[in-house]
N, C-alpha and C positions, 0 to 999 in steps of 0.2 A: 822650862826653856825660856830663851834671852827674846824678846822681839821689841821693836821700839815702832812708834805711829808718828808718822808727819805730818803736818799740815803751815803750808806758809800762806797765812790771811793776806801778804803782800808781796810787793817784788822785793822789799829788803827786809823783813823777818820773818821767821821760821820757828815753827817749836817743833820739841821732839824730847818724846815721851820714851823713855826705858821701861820696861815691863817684863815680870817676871812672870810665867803662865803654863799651867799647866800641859803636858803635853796633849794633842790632840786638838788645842784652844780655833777658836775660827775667826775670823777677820772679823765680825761682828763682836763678837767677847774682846779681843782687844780693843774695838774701839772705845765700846762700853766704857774696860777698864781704865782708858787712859781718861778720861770723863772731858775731853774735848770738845763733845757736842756739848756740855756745860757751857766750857769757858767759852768757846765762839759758838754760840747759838744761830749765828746767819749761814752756817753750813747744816744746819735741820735735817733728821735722817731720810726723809723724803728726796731729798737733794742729793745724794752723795754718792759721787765718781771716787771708786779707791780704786788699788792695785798694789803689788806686791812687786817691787823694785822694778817699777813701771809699765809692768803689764796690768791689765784691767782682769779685777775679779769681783768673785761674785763675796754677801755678807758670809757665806756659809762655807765658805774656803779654807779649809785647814790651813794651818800654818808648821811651818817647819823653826827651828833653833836657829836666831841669826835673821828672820827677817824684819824686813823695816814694810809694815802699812802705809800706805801714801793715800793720802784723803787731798782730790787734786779742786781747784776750784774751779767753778765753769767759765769758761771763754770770755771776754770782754764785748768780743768781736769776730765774726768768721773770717779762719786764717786766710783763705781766696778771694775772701772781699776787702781784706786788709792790704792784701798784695796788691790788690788791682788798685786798689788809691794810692797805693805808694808808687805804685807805677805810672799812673798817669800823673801823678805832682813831677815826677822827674822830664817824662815826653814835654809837660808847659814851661820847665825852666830851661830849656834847648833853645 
């Protein structure tokens, strides 16, 4: 079966791994095989938020023909506490 793994290290690049795998494979075996935790090693398996076309699963997640892994990176910033400063920058320029 067809499944490919993303991971965008930024806001303007992206990689994305095609893979070829046997039926039954788990979201863990595809990572594996895309060997991603190589190349960007600051996403460390301890670390890692995936999901399957943006829902959150688990490493042991079968996969189905056709899906795409999504290895997401962690938050910068809490999106509520993001909001609130953008909010109040806008209330002091009034």
């Amino acid at each position: 079966m067809r499944v490919s793994v993303a991971y965008c290290p930024g806001p303007d690049r992206q990689t994305v791994i095609g893979l070829e795998l046997d039926e039954g494979a788990t979201v863990a075996q595809a990572i594996e095989a895309s060997q991603l935790l190589i190349v960007h090693p600051e996403i460390g398996p301890d670390k890692l938020a995936i999901g399957v076309f943006g829902e959150r699963v688990t490493p042991a997640t079968v996969l189905r023909d056709g899906d795409r892994v999504e290895i997401y990176r962690p938050l910068k910033a809490d999106p509520k506490t993001a909001r609130r400063r953008r909010a109040a920058g806008r209330k002091t320029k009034r």
